[in-house]
C-alpha positions as CSV (number, residue, x, y, z in Angstrom):
1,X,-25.9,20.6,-0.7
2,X,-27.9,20.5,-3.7
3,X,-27.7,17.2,-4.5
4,X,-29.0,15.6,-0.5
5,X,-27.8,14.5,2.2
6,X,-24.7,12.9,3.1
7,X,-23.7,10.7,5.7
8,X,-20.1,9.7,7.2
9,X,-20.1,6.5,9.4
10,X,-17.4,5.3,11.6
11,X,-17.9,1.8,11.7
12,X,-17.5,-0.2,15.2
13,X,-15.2,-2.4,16.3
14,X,-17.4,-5.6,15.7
15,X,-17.2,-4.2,11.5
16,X,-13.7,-4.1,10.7
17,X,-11.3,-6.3,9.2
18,X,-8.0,-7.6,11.2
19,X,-5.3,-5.0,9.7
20,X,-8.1,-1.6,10.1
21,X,-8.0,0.2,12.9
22,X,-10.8,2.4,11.8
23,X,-13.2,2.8,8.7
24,X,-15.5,5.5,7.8
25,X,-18.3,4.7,5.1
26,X,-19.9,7.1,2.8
27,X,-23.5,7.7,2.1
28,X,-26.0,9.5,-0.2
29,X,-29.1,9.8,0.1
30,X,-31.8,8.9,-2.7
31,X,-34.2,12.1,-3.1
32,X,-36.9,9.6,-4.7
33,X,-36.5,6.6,-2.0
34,X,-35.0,8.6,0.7
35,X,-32.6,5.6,1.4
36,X,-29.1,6.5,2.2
37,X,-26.5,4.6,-0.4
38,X,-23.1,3.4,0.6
39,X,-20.8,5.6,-2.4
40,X,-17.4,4.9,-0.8
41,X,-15.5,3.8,2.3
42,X,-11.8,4.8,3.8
43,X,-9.9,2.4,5.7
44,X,-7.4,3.3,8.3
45,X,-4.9,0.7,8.4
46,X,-2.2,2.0,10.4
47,X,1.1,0.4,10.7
48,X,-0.1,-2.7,10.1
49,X,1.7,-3.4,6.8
50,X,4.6,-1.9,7.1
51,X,4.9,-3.9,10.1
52,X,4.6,-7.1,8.7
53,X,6.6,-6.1,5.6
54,X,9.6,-4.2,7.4
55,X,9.1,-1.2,5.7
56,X,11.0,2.1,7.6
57,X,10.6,5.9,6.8
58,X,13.4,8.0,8.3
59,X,12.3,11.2,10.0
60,X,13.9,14.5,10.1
61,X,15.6,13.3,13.6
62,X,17.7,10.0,11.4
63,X,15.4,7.4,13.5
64,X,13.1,5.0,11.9
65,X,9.5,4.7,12.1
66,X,6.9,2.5,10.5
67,X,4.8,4.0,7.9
68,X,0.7,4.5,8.4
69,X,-1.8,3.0,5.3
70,X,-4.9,4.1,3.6
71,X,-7.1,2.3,1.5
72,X,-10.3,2.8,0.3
73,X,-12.6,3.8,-2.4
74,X,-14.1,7.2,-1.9
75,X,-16.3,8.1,-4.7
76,X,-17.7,5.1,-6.4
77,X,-18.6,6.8,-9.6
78,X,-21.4,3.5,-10.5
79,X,-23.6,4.1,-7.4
80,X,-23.2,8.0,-7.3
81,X,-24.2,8.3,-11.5
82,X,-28.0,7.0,-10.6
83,X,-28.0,9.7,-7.6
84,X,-26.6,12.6,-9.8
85,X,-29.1,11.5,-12.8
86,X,-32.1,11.0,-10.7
87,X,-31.4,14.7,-8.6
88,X,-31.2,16.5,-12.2
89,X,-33.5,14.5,-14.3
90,X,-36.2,17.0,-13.2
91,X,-33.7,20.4,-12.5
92,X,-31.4,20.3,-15.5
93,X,-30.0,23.9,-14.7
94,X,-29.0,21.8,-11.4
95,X,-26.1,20.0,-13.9
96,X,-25.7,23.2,-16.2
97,X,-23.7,25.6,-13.3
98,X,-20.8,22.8,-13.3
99,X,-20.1,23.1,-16.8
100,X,-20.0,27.2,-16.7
């Protein structure tokens, strides 16, 4: 909250690559610009992989099912340090209640 807005995007069909079946992009926005900053994405991959690689999770019933994949970066810590710098550059107490 005190450091702006943020957006989550779930990107259309048109977007993703062949193995996603969903991605969601985060954004940030810049209190100066007011431009919203891609800081991270999550990819939703499925069973795509373990598909193509034969892997097999057993269940609690003995049968065996292809495991789901993640991948991502959330928090890109390069494009989120400018954000945090330019929100407390002017508040410094802002950055002083997460060290107490």
């Amino acid at each position: 909250q005190d450091f702006g807005e943020v957006r989550i995007i779930q990107k259309g069909a048109s977007d993703l690559d062949l193995c996603e079946e969903t991605r969601y992009v985060f954004q940030v926005c810049l209190p100066v610009s007011k431009k919203f900053v891609q800081v991270g994405e999550l990819s939703v991959e499925g069973d795509y992989y373990s598909r193509r690689l034969m892997f097999k999770q057993k269940d609690e019933q003995q049968t065996y099912r292809n495991l789901w994949t993640l991948s991502g970066t959330v928090l890109n810590i390069t494009r989120v340090l400018p954000i945090v710098l330019e929100t407390t550059q002017n508040n410094p107490k802002l950055i002083q209640k997460f060290y107490d």
